[in-house]
N, C-alpha and C positions, 0 to 999 in steps of 0.2 A: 504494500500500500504506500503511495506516496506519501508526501508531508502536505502537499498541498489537499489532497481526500480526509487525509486524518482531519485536515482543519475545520473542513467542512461539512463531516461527521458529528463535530467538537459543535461547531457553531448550530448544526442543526441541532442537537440534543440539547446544548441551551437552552436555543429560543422555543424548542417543545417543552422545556420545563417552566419557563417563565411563564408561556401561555398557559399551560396545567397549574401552575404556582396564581396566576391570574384570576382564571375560573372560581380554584378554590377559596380565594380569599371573597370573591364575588358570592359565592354559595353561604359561606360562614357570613358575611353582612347580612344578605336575606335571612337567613335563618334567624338572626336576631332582633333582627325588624321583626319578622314573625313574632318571637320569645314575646319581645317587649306587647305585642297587642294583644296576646293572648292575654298575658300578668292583667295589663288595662281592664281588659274585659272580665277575668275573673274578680277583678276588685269591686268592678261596678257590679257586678251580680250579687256578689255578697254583701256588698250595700245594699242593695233591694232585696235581699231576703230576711234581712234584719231586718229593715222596716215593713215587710209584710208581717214578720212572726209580733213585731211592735202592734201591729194594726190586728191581728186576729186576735193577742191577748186584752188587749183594749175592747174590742168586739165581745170576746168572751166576759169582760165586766159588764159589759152592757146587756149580756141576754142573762147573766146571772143574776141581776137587778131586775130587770122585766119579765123572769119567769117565777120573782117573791110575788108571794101569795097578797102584801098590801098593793104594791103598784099592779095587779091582774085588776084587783077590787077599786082601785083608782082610777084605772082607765075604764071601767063599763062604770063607775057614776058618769063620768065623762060624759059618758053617750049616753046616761040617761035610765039604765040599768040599775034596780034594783036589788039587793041580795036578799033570799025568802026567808022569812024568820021560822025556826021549827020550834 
């Protein structure tokens, strides 16, 4: 093999590594643009499922209130509802 083939052997393999060194450094950014939206997103989700479980146990004080036996007998005076005397 010449000197001048070995160079150009030399030089080709380089520049196939640069562009493979290239690629991959392109792949690992994407991939952490990825990383970082997904994290975003599971943050925001967990934000909102805190505030739903916030709003169901709030909901659950509300029907544990309106299913006592004084506020049943407070809403039908309301409307006009009598309780029968025995």
């Amino acid at each position: 093999m010449t000197e001048k083939r070995a160079r150009r052997l030399v030089s080709a393999g380089v520049a196939a590594a640069v562009v493979l060194l290239a690629f991959l450094l392109v792949v690992i950014a994407f991939q952490m643009v990825c990383l970082l939206q997904a994290k975003k997103e599971l943050s925001d989700l967990q934000k909102t499922e805190k505030e739903y479980e916030r709003l169901i146990n709030e909901t659950q004080d509300e029907i544990d209130v309106w299913l006592e036996e004084w506020k049943i007998e407070e809403a039908a005076r309301k409307y006009g509802f009598r309780k029968n005397a025995d």
